[in-house]
N, C-alpha and C positions, 0 to 999 in steps of 0.2 A: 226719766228726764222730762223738762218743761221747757218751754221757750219765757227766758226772762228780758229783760227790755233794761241796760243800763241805762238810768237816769242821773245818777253823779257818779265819780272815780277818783278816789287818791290813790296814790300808789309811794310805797318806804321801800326799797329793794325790791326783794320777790315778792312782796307781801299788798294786797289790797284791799280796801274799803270799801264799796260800792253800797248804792242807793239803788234797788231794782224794782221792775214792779213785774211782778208773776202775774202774765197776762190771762190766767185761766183763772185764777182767784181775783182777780179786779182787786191786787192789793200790791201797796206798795213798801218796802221793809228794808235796813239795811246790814249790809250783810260782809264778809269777812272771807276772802278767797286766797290762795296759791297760785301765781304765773308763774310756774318756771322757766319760761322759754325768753324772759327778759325782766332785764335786772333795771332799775331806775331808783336816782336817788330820790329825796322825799320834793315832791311841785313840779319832778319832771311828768312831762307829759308822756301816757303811753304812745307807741306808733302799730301797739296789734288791738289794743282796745281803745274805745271811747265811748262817750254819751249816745244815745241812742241808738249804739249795736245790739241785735237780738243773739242771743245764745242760747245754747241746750244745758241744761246746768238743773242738778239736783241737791235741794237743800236740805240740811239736819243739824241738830243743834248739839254743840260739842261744848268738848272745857267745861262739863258741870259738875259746879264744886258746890251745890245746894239739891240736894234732891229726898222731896219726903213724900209720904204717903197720906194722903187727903182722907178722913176720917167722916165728911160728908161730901156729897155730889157738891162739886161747883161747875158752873160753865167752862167748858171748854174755851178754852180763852189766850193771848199772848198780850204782851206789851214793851217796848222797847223804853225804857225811862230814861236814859242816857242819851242826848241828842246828838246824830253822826253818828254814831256808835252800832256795834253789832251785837251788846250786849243783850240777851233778852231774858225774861219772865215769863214762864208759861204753865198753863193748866193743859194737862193730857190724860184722854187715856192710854194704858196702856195696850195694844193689840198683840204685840208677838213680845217674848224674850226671848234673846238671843243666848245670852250670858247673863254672869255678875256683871258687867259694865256696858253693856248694848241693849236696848230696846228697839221698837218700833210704835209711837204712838201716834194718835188722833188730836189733833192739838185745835179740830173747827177750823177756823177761816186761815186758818196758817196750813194746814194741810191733814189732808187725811192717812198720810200713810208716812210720815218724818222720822227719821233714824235719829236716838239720841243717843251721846257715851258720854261715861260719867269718868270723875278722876279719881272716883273709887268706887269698892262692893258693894252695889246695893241690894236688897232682897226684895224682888217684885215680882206680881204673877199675872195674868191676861185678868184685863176687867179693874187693875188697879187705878186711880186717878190720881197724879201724880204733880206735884209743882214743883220746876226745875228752875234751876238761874244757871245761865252757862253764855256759850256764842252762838250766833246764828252766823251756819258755815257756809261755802256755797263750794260746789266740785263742779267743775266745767268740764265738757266733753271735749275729745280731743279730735281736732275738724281731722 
C-alpha cells in the first residue's frame, strides 16, 4: 500500500473514477476503484471521499484484453491515451508469475512491483517484457 492524493472523483453507483497522484512516484494517473460502502447516482457528490483526501490504496492493472510479448527491449513505460479515463498502455517487465492470468511487473515510473490480470491464458516467464492494454485499478484499504 501507498498513500495516493485524490485530485478529481466521479462517482456512477458503487463505481469510481478518480485522478490520483501517487505521492512516492511524483506522478499523477487516472485510475478506476470500488466503494462499497456507498452507492451514488452518477454527479452526486461523495460524503466519504473527495478531492484532496489522502488514502492507502494499491494499484494494478486489470481487464487486459491485449497482452503480447516484446521481441526487443523497449523502455519501461505507461500511457493513458484516453482522456479521464483509466484505460492504460504499458511496457513491463515481467518479475513474478503467478499463473496463466496474474503476473507481477515492473512497469518504471508507474511502479515497480504492479499486479496485472489478464481476461485470458497467457504464456509468460520472469524477465519477459510485456505490452499490455487493460484498466488501471485502484484497491483501497479498509480504515
Amino acid at each position: 500500500m501507498e498513500t495516493v492524493l485524490i485530485e478529481q472523483l466521479w462517482a456512477d453507483g458503487y463505481e469510481r473514477r478518480a485522478r490520483i497522484f501517487l505521492e512516492s512516484r511524483n506522478l499523477a494517473v487516472w485510475c478506476h476503484f470500488l466503494q462499497h460502502d456507498e452507492y451514488l447516482e452518477a454527479g452526486e457528490p461523495s460524503s466519504r471521499l473527495s478531492p484532496g483526501d489522502r488514502l492507502q490504496a494499491e494499484i494494478s492493472i486489470q481487464m487486459v484484453t491485449e497482452c503480447s510479448v516484446l521481441d526487443r527491449v523497449e523502455k519501461l513505460q505507461h500511457r493513458q491515451p484516453i482522456d479521464n479515463s483509466p484505460h492504460i498502455e504499458a511496457v513491463g517487465k515481467v518479475l513474478e508469475v503467478q499463473d496463466e492470468y496474474c503476473c507481477i511487473c515492473d512497469f518504471g515510473a508507474l511502479g515497480g512491483y504492479v499486479p496485472v490480470e489478464t481476461e485470458m491464458e497467457v504464456e509468460l516467464k520472469e524477465g519477459d517484457i510485456i505490452k499490455v492494454r487493460g484498466s488501471l485499478e485502484m484497491e483501497v484499504e479498509d480504515n
